[in-house]
C-alpha positions as CSV (number, residue, x, y, z in Angstrom):
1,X,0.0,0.0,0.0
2,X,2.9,2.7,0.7
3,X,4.5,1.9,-2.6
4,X,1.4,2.5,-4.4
5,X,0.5,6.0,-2.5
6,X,4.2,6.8,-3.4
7,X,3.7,5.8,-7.0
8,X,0.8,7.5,-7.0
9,X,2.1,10.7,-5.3
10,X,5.3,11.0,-7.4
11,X,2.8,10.6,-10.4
12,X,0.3,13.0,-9.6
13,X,1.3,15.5,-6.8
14,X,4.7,16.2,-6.7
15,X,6.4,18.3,-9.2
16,X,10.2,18.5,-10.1
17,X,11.7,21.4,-9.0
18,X,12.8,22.5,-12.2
19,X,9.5,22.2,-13.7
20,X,7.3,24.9,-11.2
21,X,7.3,28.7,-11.4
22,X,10.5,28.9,-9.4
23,X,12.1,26.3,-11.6
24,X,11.6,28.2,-14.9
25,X,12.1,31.4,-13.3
26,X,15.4,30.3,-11.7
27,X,17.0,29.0,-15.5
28,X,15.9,32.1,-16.6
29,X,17.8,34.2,-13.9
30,X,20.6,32.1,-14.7
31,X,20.5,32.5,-18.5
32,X,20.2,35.9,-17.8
33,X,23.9,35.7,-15.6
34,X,25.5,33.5,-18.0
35,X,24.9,35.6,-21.1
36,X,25.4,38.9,-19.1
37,X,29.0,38.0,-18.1
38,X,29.6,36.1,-21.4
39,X,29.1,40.0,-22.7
40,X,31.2,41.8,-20.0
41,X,33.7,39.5,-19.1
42,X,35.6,42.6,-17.5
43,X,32.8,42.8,-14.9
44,X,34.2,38.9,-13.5
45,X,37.2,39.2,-10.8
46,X,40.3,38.3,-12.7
47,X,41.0,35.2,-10.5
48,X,38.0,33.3,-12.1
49,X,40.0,32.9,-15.3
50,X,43.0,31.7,-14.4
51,X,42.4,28.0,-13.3
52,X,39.7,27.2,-15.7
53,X,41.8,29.0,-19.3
54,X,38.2,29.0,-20.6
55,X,36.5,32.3,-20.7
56,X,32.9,30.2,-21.1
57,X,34.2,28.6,-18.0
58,X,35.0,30.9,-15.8
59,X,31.8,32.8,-16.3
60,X,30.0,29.5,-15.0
61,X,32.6,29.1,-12.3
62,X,31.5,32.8,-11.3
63,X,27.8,32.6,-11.5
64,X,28.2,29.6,-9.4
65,X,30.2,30.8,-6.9
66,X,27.3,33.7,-6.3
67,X,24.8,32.8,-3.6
68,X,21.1,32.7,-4.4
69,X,20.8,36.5,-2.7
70,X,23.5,37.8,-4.8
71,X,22.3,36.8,-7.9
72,X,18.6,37.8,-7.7
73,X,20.5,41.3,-6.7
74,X,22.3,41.1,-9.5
75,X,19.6,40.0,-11.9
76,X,16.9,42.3,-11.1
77,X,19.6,45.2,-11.8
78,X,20.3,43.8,-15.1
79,X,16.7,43.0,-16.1
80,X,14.4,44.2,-13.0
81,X,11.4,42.2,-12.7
82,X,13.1,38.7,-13.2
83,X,13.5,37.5,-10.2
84,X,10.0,39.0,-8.5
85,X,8.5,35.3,-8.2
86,X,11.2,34.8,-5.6
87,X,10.8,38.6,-4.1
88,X,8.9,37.7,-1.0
89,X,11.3,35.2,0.3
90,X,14.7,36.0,-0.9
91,X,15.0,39.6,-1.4
């Protein structure tokens, strides 16, 4: 019977993370980041591309390094309304 409710559950009730409102609107912060500092590379601290000797690289390696508060700050400056799904708990 538990197996069946989980099935069930996993089927019908849960959804994956990346698949709700905060899902999509978290990829699209991130998109927003990545092609950001793709464009103005001279806005990444100079360390960030020195171990990796790939510019794509160290952008990830810098939008990764950012915690979730930073880079809701930093996306709603860039584009300001992106990140107002996550306003009321992050921000």
């Amino acid at each position: 019977a538990v197996n069946i409710l989980r099935e069930f559950m996993f089927e019908n009730v849960y959804e994956p993370e990346d698949r709700g409102e905060d899902g999509r609107a978290a990829r699209r912060i991130i998109k927003l980041l990545y092609d950001h500092y793709r464009k103005n590379r001279d806005e990444i601290l100079p360390e960030y591309g020195r171990s990796s000797g790939s510019e794509a690289q160290a952008v990830v390696d810098y939008v990764a390094g950012m915690t979730d508060h930073y880079a809701l700050r930093v996306a709603e400056k860039i584009q300001p309304g992106i990140a107002e799904v996550f306003s009321s708990r992050l921000l």
